[in-house]
C-alpha positions as CSV (number, residue, x, y, z in Angstrom):
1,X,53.1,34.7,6.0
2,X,54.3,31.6,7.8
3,X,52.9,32.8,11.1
4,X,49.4,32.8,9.3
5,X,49.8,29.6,7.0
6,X,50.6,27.6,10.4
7,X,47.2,29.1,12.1
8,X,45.3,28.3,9.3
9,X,47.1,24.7,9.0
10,X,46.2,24.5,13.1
11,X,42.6,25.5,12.9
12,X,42.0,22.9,9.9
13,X,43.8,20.6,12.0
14,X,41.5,21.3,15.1
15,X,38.5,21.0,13.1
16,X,39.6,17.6,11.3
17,X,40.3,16.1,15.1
18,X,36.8,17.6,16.4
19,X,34.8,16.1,13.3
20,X,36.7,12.8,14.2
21,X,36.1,13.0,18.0
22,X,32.3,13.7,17.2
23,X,32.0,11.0,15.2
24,X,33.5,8.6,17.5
25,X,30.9,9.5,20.0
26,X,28.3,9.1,18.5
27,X,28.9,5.8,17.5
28,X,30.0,5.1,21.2
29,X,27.2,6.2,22.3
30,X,24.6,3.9,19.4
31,X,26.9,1.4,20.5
32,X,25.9,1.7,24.1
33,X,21.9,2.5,23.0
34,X,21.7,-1.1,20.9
35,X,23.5,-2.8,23.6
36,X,21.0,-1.4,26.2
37,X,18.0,-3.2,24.3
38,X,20.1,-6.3,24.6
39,X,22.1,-9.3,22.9
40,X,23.1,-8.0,19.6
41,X,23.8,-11.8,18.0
42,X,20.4,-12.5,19.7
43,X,18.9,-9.8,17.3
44,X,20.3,-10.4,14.6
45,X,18.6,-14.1,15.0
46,X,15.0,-12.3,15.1
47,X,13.3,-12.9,11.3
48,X,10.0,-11.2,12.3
49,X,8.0,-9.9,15.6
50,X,4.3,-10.7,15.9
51,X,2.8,-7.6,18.6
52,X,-0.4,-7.7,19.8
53,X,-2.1,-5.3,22.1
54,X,-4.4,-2.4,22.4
55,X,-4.2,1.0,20.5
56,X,-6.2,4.3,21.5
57,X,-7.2,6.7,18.9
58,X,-10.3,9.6,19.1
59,X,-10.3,8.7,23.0
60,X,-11.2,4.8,21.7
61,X,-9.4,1.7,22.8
62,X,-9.4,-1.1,20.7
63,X,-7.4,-4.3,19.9
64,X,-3.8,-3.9,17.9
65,X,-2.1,-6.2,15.9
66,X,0.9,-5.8,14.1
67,X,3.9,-7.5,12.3
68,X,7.1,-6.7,11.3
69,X,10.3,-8.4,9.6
70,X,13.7,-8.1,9.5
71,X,13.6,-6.9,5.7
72,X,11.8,-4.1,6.8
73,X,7.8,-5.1,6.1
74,X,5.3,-4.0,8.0
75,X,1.6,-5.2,8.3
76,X,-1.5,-3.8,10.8
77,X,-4.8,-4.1,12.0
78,X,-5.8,-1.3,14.2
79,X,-8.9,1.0,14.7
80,X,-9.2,4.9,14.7
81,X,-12.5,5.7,16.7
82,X,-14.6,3.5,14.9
83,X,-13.3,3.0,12.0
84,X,-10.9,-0.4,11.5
85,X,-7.7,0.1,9.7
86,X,-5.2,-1.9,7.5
87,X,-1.9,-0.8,6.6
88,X,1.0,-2.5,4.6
89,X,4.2,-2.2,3.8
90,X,6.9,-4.3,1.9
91,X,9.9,-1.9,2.5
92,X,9.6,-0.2,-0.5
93,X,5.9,0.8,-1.2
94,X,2.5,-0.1,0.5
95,X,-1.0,0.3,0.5
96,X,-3.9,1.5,3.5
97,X,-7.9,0.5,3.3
98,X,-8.8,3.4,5.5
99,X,-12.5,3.8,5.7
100,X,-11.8,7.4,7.1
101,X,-11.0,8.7,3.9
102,X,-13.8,6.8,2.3
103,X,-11.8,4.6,0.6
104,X,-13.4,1.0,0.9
105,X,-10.9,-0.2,-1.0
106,X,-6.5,-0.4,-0.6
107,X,-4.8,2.6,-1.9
108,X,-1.1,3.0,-2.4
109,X,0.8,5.2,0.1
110,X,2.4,8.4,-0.2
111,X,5.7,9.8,0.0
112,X,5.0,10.8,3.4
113,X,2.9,7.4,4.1
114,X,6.1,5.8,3.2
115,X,8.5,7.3,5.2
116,X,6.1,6.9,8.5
117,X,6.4,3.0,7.8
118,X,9.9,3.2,7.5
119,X,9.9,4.3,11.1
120,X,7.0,1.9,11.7
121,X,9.0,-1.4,10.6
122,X,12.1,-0.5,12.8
123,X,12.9,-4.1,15.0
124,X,13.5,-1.8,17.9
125,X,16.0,1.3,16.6
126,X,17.0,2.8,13.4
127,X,20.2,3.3,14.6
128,X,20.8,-0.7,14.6
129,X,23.5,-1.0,11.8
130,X,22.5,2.4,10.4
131,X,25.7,2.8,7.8
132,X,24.4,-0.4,6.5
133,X,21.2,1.1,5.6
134,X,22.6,4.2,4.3
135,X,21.3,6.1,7.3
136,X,23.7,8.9,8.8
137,X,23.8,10.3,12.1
138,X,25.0,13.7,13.7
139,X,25.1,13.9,17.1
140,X,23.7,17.2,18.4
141,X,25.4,17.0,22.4
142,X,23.7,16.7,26.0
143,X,20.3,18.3,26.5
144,X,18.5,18.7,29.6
145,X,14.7,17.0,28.9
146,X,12.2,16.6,31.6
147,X,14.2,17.1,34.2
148,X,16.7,13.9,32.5
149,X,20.2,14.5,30.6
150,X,19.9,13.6,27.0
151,X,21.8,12.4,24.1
152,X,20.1,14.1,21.0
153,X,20.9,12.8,17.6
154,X,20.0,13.0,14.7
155,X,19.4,10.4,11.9
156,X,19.1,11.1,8.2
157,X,17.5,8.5,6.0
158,X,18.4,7.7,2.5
159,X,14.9,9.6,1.1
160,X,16.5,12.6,3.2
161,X,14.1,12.9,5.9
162,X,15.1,13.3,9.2
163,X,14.5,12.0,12.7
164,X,15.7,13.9,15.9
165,X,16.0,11.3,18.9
166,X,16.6,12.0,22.6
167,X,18.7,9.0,24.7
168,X,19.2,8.8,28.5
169,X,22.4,9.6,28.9
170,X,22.5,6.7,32.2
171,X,20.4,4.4,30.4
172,X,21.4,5.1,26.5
173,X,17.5,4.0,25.7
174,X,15.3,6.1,23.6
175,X,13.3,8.4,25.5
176,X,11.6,10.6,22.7
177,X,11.5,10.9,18.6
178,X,11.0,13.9,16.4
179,X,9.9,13.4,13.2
180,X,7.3,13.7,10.3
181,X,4.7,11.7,10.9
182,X,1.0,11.8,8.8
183,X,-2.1,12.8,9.7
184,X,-4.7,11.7,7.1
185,X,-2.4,11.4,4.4
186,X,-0.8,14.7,5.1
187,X,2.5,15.3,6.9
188,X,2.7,16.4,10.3
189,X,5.9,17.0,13.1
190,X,5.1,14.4,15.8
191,X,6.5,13.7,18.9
192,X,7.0,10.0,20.2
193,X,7.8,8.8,23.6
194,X,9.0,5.1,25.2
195,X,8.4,4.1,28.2
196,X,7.8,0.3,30.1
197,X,10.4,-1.3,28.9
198,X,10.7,-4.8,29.4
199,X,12.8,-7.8,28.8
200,X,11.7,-11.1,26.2
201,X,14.1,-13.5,25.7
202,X,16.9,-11.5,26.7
203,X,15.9,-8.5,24.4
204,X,14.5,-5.0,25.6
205,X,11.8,-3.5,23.6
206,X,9.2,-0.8,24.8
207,X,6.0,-1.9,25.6
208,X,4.1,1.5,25.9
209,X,4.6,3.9,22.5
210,X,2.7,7.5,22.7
211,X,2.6,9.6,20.0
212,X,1.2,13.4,19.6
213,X,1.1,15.6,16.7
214,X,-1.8,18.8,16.1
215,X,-4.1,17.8,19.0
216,X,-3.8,14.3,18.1
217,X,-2.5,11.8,20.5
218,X,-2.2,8.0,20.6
219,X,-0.8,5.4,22.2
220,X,0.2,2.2,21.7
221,X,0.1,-0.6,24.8
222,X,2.0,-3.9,23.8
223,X,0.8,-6.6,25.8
224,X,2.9,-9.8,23.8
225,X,5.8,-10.3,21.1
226,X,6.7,-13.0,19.7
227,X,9.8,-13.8,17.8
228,X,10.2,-15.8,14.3
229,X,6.6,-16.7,13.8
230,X,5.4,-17.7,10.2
231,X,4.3,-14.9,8.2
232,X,2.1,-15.0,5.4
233,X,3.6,-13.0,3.3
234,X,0.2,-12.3,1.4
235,X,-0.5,-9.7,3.8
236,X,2.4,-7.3,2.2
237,X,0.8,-7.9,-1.5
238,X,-1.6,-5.0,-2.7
239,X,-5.6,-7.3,-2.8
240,X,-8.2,-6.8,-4.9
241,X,-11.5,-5.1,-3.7
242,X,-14.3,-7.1,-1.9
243,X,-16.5,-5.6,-5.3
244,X,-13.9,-6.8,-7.9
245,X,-13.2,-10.1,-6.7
246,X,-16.6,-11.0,-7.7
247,X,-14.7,-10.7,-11.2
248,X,-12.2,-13.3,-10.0
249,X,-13.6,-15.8,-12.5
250,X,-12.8,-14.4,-15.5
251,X,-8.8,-14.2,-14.7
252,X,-6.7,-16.6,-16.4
253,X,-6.1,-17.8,-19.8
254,X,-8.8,-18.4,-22.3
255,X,-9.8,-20.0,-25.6
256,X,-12.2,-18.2,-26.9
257,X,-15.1,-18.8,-29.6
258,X,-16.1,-15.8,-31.6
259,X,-19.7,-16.1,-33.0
260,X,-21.3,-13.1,-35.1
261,X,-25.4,-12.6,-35.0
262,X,-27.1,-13.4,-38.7
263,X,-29.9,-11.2,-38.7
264,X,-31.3,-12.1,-42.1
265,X,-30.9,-16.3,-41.0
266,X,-31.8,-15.3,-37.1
267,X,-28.7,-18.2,-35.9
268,X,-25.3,-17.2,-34.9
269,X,-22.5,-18.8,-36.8
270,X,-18.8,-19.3,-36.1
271,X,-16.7,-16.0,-37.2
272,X,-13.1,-16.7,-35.4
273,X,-11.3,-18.4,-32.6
274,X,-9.0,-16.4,-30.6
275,X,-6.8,-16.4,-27.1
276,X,-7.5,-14.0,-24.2
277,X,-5.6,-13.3,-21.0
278,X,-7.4,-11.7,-18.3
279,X,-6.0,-10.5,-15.4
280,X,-6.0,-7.8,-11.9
281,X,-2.9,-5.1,-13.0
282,X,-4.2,-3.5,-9.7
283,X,-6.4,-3.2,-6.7
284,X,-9.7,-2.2,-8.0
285,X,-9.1,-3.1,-12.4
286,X,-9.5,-6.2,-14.0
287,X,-7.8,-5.9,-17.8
288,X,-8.4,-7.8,-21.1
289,X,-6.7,-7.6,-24.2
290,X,-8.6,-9.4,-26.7
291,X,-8.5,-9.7,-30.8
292,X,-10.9,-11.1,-33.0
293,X,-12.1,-10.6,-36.4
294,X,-16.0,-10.4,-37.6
295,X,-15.8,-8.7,-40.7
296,X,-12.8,-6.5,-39.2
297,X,-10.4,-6.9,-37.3
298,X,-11.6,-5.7,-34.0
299,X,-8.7,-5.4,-31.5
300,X,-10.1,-4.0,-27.6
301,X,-8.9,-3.4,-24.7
302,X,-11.0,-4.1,-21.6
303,X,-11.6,-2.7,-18.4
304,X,-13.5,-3.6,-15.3
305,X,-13.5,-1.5,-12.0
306,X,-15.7,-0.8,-9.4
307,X,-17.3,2.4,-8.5
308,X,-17.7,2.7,-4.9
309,X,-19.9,6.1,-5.6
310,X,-22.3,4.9,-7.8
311,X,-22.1,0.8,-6.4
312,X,-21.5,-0.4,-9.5
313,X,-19.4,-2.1,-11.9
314,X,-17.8,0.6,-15.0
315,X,-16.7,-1.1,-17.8
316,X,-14.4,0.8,-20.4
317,X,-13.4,-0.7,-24.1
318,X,-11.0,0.8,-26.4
319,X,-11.8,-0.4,-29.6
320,X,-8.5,-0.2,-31.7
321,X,-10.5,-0.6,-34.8
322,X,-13.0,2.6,-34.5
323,X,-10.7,4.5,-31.9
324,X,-13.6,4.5,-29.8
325,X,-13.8,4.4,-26.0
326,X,-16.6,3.0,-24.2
327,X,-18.1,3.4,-21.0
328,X,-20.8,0.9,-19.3
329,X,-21.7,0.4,-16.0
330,X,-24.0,-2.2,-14.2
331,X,-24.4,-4.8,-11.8
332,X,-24.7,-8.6,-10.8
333,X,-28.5,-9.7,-11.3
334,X,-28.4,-13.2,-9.7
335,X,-26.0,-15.2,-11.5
336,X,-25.8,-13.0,-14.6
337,X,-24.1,-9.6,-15.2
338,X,-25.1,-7.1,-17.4
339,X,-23.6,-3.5,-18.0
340,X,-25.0,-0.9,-20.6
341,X,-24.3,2.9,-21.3
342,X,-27.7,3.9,-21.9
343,X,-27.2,6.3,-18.5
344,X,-23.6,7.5,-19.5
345,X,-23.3,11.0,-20.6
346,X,-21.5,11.2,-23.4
347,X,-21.1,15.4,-23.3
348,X,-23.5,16.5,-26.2
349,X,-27.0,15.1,-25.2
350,X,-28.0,15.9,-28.9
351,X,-25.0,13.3,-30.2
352,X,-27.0,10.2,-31.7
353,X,-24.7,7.4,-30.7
354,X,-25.6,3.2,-30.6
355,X,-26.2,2.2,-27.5
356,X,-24.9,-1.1,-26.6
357,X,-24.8,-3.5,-23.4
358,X,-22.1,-6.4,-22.1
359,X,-23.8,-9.3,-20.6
360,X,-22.0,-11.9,-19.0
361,X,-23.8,-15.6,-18.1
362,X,-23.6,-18.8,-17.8
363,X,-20.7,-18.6,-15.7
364,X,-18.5,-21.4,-14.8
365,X,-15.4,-22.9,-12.6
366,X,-13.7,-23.1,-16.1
367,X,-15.8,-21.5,-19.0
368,X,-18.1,-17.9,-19.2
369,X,-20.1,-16.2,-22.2
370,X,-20.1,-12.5,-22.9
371,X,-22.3,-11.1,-25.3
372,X,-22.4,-8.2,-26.7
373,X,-25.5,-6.2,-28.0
374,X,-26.7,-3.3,-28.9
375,X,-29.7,-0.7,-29.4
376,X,-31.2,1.9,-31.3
377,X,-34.1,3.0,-29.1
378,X,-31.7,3.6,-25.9
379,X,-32.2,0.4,-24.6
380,X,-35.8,-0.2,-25.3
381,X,-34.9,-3.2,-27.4
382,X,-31.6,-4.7,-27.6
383,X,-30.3,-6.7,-30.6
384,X,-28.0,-9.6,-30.8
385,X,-24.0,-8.7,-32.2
386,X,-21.2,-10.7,-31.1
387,X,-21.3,-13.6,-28.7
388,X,-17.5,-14.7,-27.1
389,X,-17.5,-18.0,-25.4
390,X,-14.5,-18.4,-22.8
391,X,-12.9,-22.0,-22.4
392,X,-10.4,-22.0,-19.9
393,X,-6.9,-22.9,-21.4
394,X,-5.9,-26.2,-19.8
């Protein structure tokens, strides 16, 4: 019994030391990779990198541009084939206008979106105080690649996906990545290779990326960094569409007139003064929450998007007094727009519902009128409701 209690307490023993000594090596070894790219204290001086260059996607070269800062934002401008591409990242989400997907507009990314810019906004390597960022590492031994002895290891992110890199054992610099990359939104093992590297202001960085997943492949050909440039940090916010900043004018706070139609005295008159606040609560919505009284209360909620399938403007307004919901669409005619619903489907073409349109005029720096009518003969005739004029709040 003693005989096997002291092999057991040997083998645990063995296993502890092994753990240990494997540990130790791999950090001996990411100690000798992030020297190898160059003065750690001069790195930890870099704030951002601004890289410009050329990128080759669908057998087409084009111009690259790209930034990156040293709390893990990302920003680019590149092309694939034809098509030119934005992409953004703060560190935690982001947002693509990808004209391949026929999205004319920013979009947020994806899971797997998300984690390809977390690769994407690396300085230079992940494994650059890694236990910092919650990153963990396993290192997998020597393996013979191309002809040239490798360290592999592996490094774990704190989303759990995983990255398998290869470093020259004589150099200690990255030769190849595996990981999941994306492919049109979808995620996709890729392979990564380095190679020119070169020296800028005393730190190493690899001027020539190449990339290969399905039967894709592209390549990325640095041609100048520069260190601790200003950044607008804009670029990392979410914008509006080019089709709803026409709509920029109404954001802000309001004062706003309420005047009700007198059919039987054909004038409007005063029926309340209320407040507005309008504003973008994302990339393609403008929102108003408005409440006035004529007659009844009418409390609504407003909202204006853009459809990029139909070109036009869809307005929808919940009406917390009916529990209706409406739907309008239309379109700037010169300096006036005007949406209706007389072409919305409303299910049962047999339903008899009033028709009614939004027009918005007279629109200024500081002040706008909406008026709302409505019609009985589908849009035949249109007849004077409620008429809101917007004073900016000062």
């Amino acid at each position: 019994m003693n005989l096997i209690k002291y092999q057991i307490l040997t083998l645990i023993t063995f296993l502890s030391i092994s753990a240990i000594t494997v540990a130790q090596n791999a950090d001996e070894i990411i100690a000798l990779h992030i020297k190898a790219h160059g003065d750690t204290e001069k790195w930890e001086t870099i704030k951002s990198m601004e890289i410009t260059g050329r990128f080759t996607a669908f057998s087409v070269e084009e111009d690259f541009y790209a930034i990156k800062t040293d709390t893990g934002a990302y920003y680019a401008e590149l092309h694939l084939g034809q098509h030119k591409v934005k992409e953004s990242f703060n560190g935690t989400t982001g947002w693509t206008i990808d004209p391949w997907q026929d999205f004319v507009f920013p979009r947020e990314l994806n899971s797997t979106e998300i984690n390809v810019f977390e690769q994407k906004a690396e300085f230079f390597t992940p494994f650059y105080s890694y236990k910092e960022k919650g990153h963990k590492v396993e290192l997998l031994g020597k393996q013979n690649v191309d002809g040239v002895d490798m360290y592999v290891i592996v490094l774990t992110r704190p989303s759990g996906k995983s990255e398998t890199w290869y470093l020259d054992a004589n150099t200690y610099l990255e030769y190849k990545c595996e990981s999941v990359w994306t492919d049109f939104a979808y995620p996709a093992q890729a392979e990564t290779f380095f190679d020119d590297f070169r020296t800028i202001d005393g730190l190493v960085i690899p001027f020539f990326v190449e990339r290969t997943y399905y039967q894709r492949d592209r390549i990325t050909q640095i041609e100048n960094i520069e260190f601790n440039t200003n950044i607008n940090s804009s670029l990392f916010e979410m914008p509006q569409s080019e089709e709803i900043k026409e709509l920029t004018f109404m954001v802000g706070e309001w004062d706003v007139k309420v005047e009700a139609w007198s059919e039987r005295r054909k004038r409007w008159y005063t029926a309340d003064s209320t407040i507005s606040t309008i504003n973008f609560i994302a990339t393609n919505l403008l929102q108003e929450k408005i409440n006035y009284e004529v007659f009844f209360v009418q409390s609504k909620i407003i909202n204006y998007t853009y459809n990029s399938a139909t070109k036009k403007y869809r307005i929808t307004v919940f009406n917390g007094f009916s529990s209706d919901v409406e739907v309008l669409e239309g379109n700037f005619t010169d300096s006036t727009f005007i949406a209706e619903n007389t072409n919305i489907s409303y299910g049962d073409s047999t339903q008899k519902i009033a028709f009614s349109q939004i027009t918005i005029s007279e629109i200024k720096q500081n002040s706008f009128v909406l008026e709302i009518m409505n019609s009985n003969d589908k849009g035949n005739t249109w007849n004077p409701g409620v008429k809101l004029t917007y004073i900016r709040k000062k």
